[in-house]
N, C-alpha and C positions, 0 to 999 in steps of 0.2 A: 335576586339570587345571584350571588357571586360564584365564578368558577375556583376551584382550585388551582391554585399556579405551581406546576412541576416545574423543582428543582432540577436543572440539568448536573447528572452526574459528575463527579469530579473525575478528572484526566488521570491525577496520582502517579503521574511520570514524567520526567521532561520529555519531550517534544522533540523527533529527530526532524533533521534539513534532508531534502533530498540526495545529497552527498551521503550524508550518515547512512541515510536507509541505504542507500549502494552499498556503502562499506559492510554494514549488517549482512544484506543479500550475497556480497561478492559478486557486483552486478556494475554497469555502466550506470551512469547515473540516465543516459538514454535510455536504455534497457527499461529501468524502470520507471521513465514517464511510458513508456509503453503499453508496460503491465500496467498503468494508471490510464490510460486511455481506452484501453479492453475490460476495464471494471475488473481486475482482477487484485490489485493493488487499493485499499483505501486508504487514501490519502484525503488532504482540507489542505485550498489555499487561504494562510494565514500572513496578512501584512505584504502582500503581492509575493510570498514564499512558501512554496510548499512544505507541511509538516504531516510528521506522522508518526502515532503511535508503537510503540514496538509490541505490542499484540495484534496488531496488526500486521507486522512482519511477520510476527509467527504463523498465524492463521494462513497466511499465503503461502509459508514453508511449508506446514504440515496438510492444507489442500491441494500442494502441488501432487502433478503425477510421479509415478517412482522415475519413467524414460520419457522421455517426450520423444515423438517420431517428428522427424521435417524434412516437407518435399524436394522436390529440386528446384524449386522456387524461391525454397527458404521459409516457407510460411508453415506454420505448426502446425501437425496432426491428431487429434486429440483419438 
């Protein structure tokens, strides 16, 4: 009995660099390895450089919070 082999879906976008997605966000490009370290950003390391979907930028815009609160520490409040 042979398995089925799924096709992985097509991208159907070019592929932003981590600069870009900054530029997109209006974000440090630190910033947003950040948001990539907190799982809150989905990004894929491609060819030793970070890439990423722009729905996926979106998805991270429109689950953000309206305000973000932050301590005096500087760490966020959710």
């Amino acid at each position: 009995m042979t398995r089925a082999r799924r096709e992985p879906a097509p991208i159907g976008e070019r592929l932003l660099t981590l600069r870009e997605a900054a530029e997109v966000l209006r974000l440090h490009p630190r910033t947003v390895r950040e948001y990539i370290r907190r799982g809150e950003i989905e990004g894929r390391i491609i060819g030793g450089q970070w890439r990423f979907r722009r729905k996926d930028l979106d998805a991270f815009y429109e689950n953000a919070p309206r305000q973000w609160q932050f301590s005096a520490n500087g760490e966020r409040e959710e």
